[in-house]
Every structure is written in structure tokens, then in C-alpha cells.
Backbone as CSV, one residue per row, in Angstrom:
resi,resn,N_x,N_y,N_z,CA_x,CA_y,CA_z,C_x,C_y,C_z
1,UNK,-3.671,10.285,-9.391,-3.338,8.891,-9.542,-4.588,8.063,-9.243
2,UNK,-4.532,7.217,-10.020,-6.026,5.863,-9.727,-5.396,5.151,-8.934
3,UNK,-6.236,4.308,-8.837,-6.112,2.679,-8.222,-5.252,2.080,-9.321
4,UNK,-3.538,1.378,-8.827,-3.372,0.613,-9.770,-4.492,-0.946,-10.611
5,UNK,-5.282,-0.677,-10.891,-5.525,-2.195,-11.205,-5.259,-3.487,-12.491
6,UNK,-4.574,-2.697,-13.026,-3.922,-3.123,-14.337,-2.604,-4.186,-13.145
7,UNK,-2.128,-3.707,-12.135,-1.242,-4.585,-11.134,-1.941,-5.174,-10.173
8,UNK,-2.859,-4.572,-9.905,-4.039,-5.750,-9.084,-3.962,-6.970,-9.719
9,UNK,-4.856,-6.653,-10.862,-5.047,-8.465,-11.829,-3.935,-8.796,-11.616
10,UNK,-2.935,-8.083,-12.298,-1.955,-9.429,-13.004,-0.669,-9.926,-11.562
11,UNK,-1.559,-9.477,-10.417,-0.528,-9.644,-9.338,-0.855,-11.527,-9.057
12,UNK,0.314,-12.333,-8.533,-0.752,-13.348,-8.780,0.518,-14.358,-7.252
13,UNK,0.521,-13.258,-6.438,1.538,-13.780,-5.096,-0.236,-13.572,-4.126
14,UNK,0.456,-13.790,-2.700,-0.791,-13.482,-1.828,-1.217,-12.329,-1.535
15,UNK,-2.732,-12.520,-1.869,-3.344,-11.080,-2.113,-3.722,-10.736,-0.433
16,UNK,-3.771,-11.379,0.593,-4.360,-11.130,1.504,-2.914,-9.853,2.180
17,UNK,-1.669,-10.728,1.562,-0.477,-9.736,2.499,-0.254,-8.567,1.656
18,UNK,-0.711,-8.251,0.553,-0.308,-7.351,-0.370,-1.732,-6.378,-0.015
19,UNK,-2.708,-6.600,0.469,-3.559,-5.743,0.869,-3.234,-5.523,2.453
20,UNK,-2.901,-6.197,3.077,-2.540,-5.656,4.320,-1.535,-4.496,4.603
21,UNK,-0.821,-5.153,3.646,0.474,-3.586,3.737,-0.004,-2.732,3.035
22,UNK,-0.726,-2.701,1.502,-1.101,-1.504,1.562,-2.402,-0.789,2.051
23,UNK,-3.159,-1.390,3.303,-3.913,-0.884,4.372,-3.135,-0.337,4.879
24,UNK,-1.884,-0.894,5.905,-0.994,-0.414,6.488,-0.127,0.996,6.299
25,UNK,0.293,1.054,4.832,1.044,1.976,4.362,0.064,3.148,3.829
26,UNK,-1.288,2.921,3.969,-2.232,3.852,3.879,-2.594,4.978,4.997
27,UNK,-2.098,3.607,6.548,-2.089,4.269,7.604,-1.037,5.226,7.788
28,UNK,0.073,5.161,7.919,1.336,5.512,7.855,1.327,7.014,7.121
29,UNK,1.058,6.755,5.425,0.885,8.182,5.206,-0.231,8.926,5.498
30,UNK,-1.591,8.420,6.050,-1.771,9.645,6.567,-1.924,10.212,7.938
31,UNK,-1.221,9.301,8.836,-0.802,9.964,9.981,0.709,10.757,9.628
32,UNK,1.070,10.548,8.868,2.809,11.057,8.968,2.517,12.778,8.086
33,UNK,1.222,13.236,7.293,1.013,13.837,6.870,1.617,14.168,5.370
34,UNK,2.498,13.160,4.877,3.391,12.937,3.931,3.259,14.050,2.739
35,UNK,3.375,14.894,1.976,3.350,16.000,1.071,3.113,14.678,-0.358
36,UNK,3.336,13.713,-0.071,3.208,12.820,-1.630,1.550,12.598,-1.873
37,UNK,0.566,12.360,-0.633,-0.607,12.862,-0.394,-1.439,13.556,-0.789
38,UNK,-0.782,14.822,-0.932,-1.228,16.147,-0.959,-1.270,16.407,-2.584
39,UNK,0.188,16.101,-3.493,0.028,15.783,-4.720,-1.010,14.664,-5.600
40,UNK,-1.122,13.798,-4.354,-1.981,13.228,-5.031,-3.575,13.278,-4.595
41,UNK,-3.773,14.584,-4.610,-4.793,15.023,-4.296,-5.985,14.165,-2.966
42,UNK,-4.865,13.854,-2.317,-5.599,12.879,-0.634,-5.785,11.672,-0.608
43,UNK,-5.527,11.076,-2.197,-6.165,9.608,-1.803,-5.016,9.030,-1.812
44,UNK,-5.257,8.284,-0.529,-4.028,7.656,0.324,-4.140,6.277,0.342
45,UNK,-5.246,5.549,-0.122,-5.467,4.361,-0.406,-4.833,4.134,-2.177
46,UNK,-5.004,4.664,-2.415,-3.976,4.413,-4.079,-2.805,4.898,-3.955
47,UNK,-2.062,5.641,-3.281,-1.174,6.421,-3.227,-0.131,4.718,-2.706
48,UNK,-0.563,4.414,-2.126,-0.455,3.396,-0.450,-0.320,2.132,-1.600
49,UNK,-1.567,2.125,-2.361,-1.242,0.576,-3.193,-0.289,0.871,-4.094
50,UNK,0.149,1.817,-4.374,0.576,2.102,-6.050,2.295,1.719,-4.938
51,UNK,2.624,2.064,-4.170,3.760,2.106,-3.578,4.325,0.362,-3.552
52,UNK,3.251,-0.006,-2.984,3.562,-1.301,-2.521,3.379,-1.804,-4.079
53,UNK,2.710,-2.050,-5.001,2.812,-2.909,-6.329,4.253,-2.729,-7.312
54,UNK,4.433,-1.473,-6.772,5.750,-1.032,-7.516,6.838,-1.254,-6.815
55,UNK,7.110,-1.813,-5.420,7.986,-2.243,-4.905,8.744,-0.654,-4.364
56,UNK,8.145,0.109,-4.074,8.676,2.100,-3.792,9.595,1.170,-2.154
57,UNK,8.191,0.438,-1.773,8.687,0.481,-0.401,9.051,-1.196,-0.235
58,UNK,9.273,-1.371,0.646,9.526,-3.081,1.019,8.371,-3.198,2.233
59,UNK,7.554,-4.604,2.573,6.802,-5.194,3.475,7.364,-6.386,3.836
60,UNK,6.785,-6.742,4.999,6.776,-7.592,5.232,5.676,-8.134,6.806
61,UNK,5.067,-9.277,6.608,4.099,-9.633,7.373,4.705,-10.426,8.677
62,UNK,4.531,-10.048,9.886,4.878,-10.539,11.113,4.419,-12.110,11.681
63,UNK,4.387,-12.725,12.351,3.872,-14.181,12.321,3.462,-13.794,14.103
64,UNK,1.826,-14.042,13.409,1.028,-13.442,14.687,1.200,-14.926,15.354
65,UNK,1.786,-16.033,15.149,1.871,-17.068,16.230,2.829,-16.348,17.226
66,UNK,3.547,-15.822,17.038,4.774,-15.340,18.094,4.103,-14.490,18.886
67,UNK,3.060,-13.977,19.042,2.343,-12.800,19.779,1.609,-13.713,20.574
């Protein structure tokens, strides 16, 4: 699997939270060791965006004023 970027461009919500989660969900699979990973031959940074552009998973960003 590539980098989606054909959903990069035409994404056109906030790019700062749509890269955070999939930083986040990059983390996630590869501490969790996930086997979806492994098919996709390790890269966990596309694996991670392709999830989040396609809506696989749900995000959502916390409101660091409350911290």
C-alpha cells in the first residue's frame, strides 16, 4: 500500500487533526504489533493514514485547554 495522496489533496477539513490521528494511529499499530502491518509490508505510516482517510477507524481530538 502507498501513501493515500489522491485523499490527501482532495481532503479539504483540518489538516492539522487529520495528521495528528494518523501520527497517532501510526503509534498504536506499531506498538500493538497489529498483523495488518505485517501485510503491509511495515509501513505503518500509510497503513495509519489510509485508515483514517477512509474513515476504517473514528478520531477525535481532545481540547488541550482542559489539561
Amino acid at each position: 500500500m502507498i501513501f493515500p495522496l489522491e485523499q490527501l489533496i482532495g481532503y479539504d477539513e483540518n489538516m492539522y487533526e487529520i495528521t495528528c490521528a494518523a501520527s497517532h494511529r501510526a503509534f498504536q499499530l506499531s506498538m500493538l504489533s497489529d498483523p495488518e502491518v505485517e501485510e503491509n509490508e511495515g509501513k505503518v505510516v500509510s497503513l495509519a493514514a489510509q485508515q483514517v482517510f477512509t474513515k476504517e477507524i473514528d478520531f477525535r481530538l481532545e481540547d488541550s485547554s482542559a489539561i
